[in-house]
N, C-alpha and C positions, 0 to 999 in steps of 0.2 A: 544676547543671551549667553550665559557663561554658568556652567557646571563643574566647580571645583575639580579637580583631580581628571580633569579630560579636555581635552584641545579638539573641535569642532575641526572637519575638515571640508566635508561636504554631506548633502543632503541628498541621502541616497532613497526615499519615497514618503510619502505622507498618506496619514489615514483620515477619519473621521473624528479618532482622538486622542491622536499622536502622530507625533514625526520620528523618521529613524534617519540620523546623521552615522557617517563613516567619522569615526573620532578618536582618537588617541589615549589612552589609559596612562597618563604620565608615569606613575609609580609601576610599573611592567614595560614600557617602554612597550607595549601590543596595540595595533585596532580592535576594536570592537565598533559592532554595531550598536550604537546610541539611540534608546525608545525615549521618547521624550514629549510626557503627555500634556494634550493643550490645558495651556494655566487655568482655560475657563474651568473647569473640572475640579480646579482646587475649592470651590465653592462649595463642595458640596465636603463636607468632612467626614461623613460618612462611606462616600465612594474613596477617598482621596488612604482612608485608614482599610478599608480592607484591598486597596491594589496593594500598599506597603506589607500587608498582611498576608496576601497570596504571594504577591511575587518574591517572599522568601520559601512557599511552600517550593511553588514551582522550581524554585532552583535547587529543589531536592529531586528531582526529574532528569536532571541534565545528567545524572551518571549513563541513562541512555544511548545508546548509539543514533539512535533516530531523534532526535530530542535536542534541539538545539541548546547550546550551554548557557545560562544565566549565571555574570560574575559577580553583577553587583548594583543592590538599589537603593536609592534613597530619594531624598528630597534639599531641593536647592533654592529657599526661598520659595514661589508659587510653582518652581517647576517640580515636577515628579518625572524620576529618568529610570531607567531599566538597561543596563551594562550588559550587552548579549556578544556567543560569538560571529566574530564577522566573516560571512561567506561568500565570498566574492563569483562566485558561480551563476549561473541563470535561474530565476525560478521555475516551475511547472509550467508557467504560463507562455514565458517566454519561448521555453521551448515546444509547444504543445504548433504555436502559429508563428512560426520561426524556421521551420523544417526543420527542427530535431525532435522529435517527437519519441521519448525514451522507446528502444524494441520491445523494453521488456515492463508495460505496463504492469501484469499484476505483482511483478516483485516490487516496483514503487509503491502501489498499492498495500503490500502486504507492509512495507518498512512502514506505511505511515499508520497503518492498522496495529502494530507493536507498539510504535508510538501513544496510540491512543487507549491499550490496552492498558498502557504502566498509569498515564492521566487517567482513566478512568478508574480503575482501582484505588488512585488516593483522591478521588472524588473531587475531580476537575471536569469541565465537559468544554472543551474548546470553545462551542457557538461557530467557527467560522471557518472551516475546514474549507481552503480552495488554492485551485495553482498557483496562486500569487504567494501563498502561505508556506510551499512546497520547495525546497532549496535544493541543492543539491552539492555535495561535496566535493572536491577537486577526483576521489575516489568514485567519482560517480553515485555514493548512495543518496537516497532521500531523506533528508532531515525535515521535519515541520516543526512550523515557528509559530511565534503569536499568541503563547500561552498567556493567560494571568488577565488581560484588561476583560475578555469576553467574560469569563467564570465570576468578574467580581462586578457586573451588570446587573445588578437586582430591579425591582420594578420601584421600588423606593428612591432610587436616584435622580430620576424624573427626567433622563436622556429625553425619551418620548417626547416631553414636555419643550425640551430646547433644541428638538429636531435630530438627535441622535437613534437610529437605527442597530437593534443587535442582530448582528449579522450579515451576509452580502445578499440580497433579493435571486441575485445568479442560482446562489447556495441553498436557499435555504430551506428547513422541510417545511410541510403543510402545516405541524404543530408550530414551528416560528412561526409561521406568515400568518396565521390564524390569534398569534398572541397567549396562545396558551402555555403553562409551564413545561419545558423538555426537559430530558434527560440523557442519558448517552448513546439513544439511539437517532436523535437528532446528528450526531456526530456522522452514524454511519449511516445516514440519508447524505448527508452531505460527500462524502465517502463515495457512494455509489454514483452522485453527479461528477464527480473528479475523472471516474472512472470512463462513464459514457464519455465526456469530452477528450477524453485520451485515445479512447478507442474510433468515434468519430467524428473527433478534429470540429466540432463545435459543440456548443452549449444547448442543452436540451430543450430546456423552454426561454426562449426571450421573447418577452411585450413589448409594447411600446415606449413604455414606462416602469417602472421598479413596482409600481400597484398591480398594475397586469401582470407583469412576470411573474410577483406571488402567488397575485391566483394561478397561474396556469400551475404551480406547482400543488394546490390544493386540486384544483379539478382537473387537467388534462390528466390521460391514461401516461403510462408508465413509455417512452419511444422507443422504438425498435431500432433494433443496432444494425449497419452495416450488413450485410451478407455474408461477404468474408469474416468478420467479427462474429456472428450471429450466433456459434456457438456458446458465447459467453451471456445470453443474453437472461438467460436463469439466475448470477449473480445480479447484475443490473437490476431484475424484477423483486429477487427479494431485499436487496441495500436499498431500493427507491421506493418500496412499497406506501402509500399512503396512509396507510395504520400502521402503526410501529409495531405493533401485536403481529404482525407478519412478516416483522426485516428479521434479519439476522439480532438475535437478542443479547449480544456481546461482540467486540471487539475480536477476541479470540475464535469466537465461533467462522468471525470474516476471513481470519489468518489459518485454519482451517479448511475452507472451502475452499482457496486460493492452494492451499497445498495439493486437495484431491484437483482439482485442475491442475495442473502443474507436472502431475502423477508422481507429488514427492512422497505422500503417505502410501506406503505400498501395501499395508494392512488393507484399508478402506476404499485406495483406488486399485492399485495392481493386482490385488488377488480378487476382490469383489468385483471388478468391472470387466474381467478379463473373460470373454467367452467360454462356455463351455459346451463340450460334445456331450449330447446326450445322447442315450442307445439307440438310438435311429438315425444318430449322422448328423443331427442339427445341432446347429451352434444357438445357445440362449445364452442370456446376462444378467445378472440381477437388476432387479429396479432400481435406476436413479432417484437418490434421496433429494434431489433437490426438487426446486418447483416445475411446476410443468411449462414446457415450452412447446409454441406452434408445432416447432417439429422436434425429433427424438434429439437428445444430449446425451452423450456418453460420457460419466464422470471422467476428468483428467486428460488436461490439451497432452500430455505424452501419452496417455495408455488408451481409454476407452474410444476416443473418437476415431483412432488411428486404427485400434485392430478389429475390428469389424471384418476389414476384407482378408484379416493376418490372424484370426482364430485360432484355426485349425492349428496354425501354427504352433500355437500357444497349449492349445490343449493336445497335440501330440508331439510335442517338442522332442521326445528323447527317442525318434524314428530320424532326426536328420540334423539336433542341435550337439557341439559337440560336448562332453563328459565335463563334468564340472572338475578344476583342478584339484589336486591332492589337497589337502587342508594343509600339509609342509611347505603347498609352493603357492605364491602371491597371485593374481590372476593378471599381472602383469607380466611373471617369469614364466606361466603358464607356454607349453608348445602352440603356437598358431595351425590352426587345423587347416584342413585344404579349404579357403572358402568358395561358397556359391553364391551365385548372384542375387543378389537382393530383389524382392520384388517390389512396385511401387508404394505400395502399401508399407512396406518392414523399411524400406527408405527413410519415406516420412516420419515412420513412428522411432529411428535410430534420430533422429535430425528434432525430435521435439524431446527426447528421454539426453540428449547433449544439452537441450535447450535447457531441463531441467535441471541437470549436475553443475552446468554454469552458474542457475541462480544459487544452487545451494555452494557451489563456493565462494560467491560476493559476500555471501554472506556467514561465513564463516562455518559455515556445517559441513565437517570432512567427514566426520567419522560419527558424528551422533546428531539429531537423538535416534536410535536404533530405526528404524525402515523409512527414514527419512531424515538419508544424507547424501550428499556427493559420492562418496565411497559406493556405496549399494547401487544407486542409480549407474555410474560408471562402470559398472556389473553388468548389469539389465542390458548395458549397450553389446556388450563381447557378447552374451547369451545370443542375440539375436546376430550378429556380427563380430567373430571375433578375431577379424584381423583389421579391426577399425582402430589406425594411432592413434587418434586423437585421444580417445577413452583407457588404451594401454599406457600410452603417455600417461596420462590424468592420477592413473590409479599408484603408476609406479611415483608420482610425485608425490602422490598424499600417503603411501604407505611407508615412503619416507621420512615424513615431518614426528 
């Protein structure tokens, strides 16, 4: 097998219908990951003209950061190839039962949820969202791969017919495995199974066989997650829901959710969630917007679930927090107050609000978009803590850039 303008070098996985070779770009002198679809395929010319057809949309996608890059397709005789970049890192999968299991599931989550926000918008739907698809970059972010062959799967190709399957059975929602038309909330069923497996280290429903597993994904109930995880398990019930009339009804909406957990929107999780005193001494919170869970969730793994026992705190903060600095001085050059001991509670909840300002600087958010960035959340740490370095650190680096 020979593909003009690339030198084969190894065969780094195979699908259902395609292989991808490590292979050399002559005229760049680069690797690339080489897609290279089985010849039987070429039969059909109708499938064979709308991959050539997609896979130049798709490669209007790769300006992406999450978004793996397409350099170049064509056709070599009966082969059809797809020029991607090559990422020599581990996929989702590998490390999921490998003992790397990323810390910080929903910011991969959320990278591959952007990912599918930009596809979905120019009206691509993956079909096959799963670890194996989930890469990861020497920078540690998540890139998803595998666009273009699912989306260009019509029921007129007649895969079904030659034994070809759209989708992974592991993956896939109730509306695939039933045969029905999807749309891009199939994405974020499959989304939410990424998710449970990430969080508990296996796969949700496995049968005996690919027929069984489907159905469990039509009829078994929605699993419950870990205990320690269990917090999260409101996300999980609405991305798995078996009516898509009751998943998350966008992409965005999942990137979102993932922030009010996170407690990087501090409109909708840190002031809405954040206890308050009322005139008899008790502490209330507004209603949780999400779905209902066995037991209470409090929006946002940095704020709500944390200050429950740290309220009071919160709602009489300016009895014991220290004065917020001049608006002339940075809250880095600010004087360190005498501090007081933390309680276990204000611990946790400084150790998930660091957890927070980390993600938002992987991902390049210092200073915007306005109540949810690095910068502010790095804030939120001194308020409760303000002789914590790491956060005066933090702040003094990014109000440098």
């Amino acid at each position: 097998m020979k593909i003009p303008g690339y030198k084969l070098i190894s065969k780094l996985g195979q699908g259902g219908m395609a292989s991808v070779y490590l292979a050399l770009q002559e005229s760049l002198d680069r690797e690339v990951a080489l897609k290279i679809m089985d010849p039987k395929m070429a039969s059909d010319e109708s499938f064979c003209d709308r991959f050539l057809k997609e896979g130049k949309i798709v490669a209007q996608l790769s300006s992406h950061p999450d978004i793996v890059t397409v350099y170049d397709i064509g056709r070599a005789g009966d082969y059809y190839y797809m020029a991607m970049e090559y990422i020599a890192g581990p996929n989702l999968k590998d490390r999921i039962y490998k003992g790397d299991n990323p810390k910080q599931p929903l910011l991969v989550i959320r990278q591959v949820a952007s990912a599918l926000q930009m596809a979905h918008s120019r009206g691509f739907i993956h079909r096959d969202v799963k670890p194996a698809n989930i890469l990861f970059k020497e920078s540690g972010d998540a890139v998803l791969s595998d666009f273009g062959i699912a989306k260009a799967v019509q029921a007129d190709t007649q895969l079904t017919a030659i034994g070809y399957a759209v989708g992974t059975p592991e993956y896939m929602s109730p509306e695939q495995a039933m045969g029905q038309a999807v749309d891009f909330r199939a994405d974020l069923y499959c989304l939410g199974v990424v998710l449970y497996e990430m969080l508990a280290e296996k796969k949700p429903y496995v049968g005996q066989d690919p027929f069984s597993t489907a159905l469990m994904h039509i009829n078994n109930p929605v699993p419950r997650l870990p205990e320690k995880v269990g917090d999260l398990q409101p996300l999980i019930d609405r991305l798995m829901a078996k009516d898509r009339e009751q998943r998350y009804q966008s992409a965005q909406e999942v990137i979102d959710a993932i922030d009010r957990y996170m407690g990087a929107t501090r409109a909708t999780a840190a002031v809405a969630e954040i206890p308050q005193a009322t005139e008899a001494g008790k502490i209330s919170s507004k209603k949780d917007s999400l779905p209902k869970s066995p037991k209470p969730l409090y929006l946002g793994i940095g704020f709500g679930l944390l200050l429950i026992g740290a309220g009071l705190a919160f709602a009489f903060r300016g009895q014991f927090l220290p004065a917020t600095a001049p608006a002339s001085m940075s809250s880095s050059e600010a004087p360190v107050p005498n501090s007081r001991p933390l309680s276990e509670d204000e611990q946790q909840t400084v150790a998930r609000l660091l957890e927070a300002a980390d993600a938002h600087m992987s991902i390049g958010r210092l200073k915007e978009p306005p109540g949810s960035n690095a910068l502010e959340t790095y804030r939120m740490v001194l308020e409760l803590d303000p002789s914590n370095s790491t956060a005066r650190q933090a702040i003094k680096t990014i109000e440098s850039r």
